[in-house]
N, C-alpha and C positions, 0 to 999 in steps of 0.2 A: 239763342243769341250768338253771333258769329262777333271774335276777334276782326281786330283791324286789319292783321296780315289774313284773315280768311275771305273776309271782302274784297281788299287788294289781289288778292289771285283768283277771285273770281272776276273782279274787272278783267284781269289779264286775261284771262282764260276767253270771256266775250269778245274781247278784242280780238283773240288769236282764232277764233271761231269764225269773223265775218272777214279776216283778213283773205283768210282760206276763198274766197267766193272769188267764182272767176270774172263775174260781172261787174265788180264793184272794186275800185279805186283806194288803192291802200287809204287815202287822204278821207275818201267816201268813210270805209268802214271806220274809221277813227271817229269821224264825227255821228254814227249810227251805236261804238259802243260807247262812246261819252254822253249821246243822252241818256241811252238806254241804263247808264250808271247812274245818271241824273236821278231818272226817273225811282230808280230801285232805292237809294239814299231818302228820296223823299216819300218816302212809301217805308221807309225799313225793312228793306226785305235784299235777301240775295239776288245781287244781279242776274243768275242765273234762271229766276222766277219772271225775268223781264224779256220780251221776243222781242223783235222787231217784224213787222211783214213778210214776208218772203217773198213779196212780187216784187220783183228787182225789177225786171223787163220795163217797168213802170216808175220806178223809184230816180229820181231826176230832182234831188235837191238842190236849191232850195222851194222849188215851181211846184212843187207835190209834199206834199206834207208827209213827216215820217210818222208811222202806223207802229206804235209798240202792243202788245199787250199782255200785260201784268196778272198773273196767276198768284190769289191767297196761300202761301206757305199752308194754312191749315185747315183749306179745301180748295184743293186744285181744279174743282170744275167750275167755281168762282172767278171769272176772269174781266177784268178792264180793261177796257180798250183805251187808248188815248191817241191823240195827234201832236205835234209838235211840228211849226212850220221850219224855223231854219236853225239847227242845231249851231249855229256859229254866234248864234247870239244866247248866254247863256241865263237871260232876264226875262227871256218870253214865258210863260205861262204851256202847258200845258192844255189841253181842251179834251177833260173827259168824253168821249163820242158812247150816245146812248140813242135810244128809236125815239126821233120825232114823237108828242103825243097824237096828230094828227095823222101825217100818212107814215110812220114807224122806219119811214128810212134813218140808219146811223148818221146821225149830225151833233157838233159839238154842243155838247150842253151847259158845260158849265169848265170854267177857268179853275184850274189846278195849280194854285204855287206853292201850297201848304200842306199835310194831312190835314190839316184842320179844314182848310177850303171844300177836300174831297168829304171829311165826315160833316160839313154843311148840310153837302149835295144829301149826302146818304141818309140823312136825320130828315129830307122831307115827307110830310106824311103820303101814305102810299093810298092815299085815296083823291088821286088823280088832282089836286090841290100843283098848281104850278112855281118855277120857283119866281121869285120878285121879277126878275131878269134875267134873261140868256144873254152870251157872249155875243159881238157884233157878228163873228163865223156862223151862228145859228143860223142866219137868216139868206146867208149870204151862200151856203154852203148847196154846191150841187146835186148831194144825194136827196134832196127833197123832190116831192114827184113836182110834175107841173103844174098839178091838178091842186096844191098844200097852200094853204092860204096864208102860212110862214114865209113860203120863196120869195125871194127881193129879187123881183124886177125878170128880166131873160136875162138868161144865162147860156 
């Protein structure tokens, strides 16, 4: 269990980590380590445990969705993935991203604003059983092939 002040300087520390990146806009990285503190806070875990993408070249918020992913303190090759569309709004939900059950491309599966939301997802039984409802982004979302009978519409 981490102290307040050990939290607090691991935000810092994230922060001072993406401030460093020559690509990215002081204003940018602020808003990449405030989710990515978000996200850590509502998970329990050290910020430090939280990434963000590293494909900069690409990263154009708010029009591309920020790419964190979350590694278990107590099995690191345990890792979630999540999207977050625009870090300025700090109500939006998270969207765990897991493989389509059809054609397995990473598309949001389900809305994260709680642990509790995430241990939902995680309590479905693992015998291919789906859940009530994916998020509106499930369907909408472009990693599905064209061929996936989830994809809305062209894209």
């Amino acid at each position: 269990m981490m102290s307040i002040a050990e939290r607090a300087t691991a935000a810092y520390r994230l922060l001072q980590q993406h401030s460093m990146h020559p690509l990215i806009l002081p204003r940018t990285a602020a808003d990449i380590a405030r989710t990515a503190g978000r996200l850590a806070a509502l998970l329990g875990i050290d910020p430090a445990h939280v990434q963000p993408n590293r494909n900069w070249n690409h990263l154009s918020l708010p029009f591309v969705p920020l790419t964190l992913h979350a590694s278990d303190p107590d099995d690191p090759e345990q890792v979630y993935t999540f999207s977050y569309r625009d870090p300025l709004y700090e109500d939006e939900p998270f969207l765990l991203l897991g493989p389509c059950p059809i054609c397995h491309a990473a598309v949001p599966l389900a809305e994260i604003r709680s642990l509790a939301d995430l241990g939902a997802f995680l309590t479905l039984p693992d015998n291919g059983t789906l859940p009530a409802g994916y998020p509106d982004e499930f369907d909408q979302d472009r990693a599905h092939t064209t061929t996936c009978p989830y994809r809305e519409g062209d894209h």
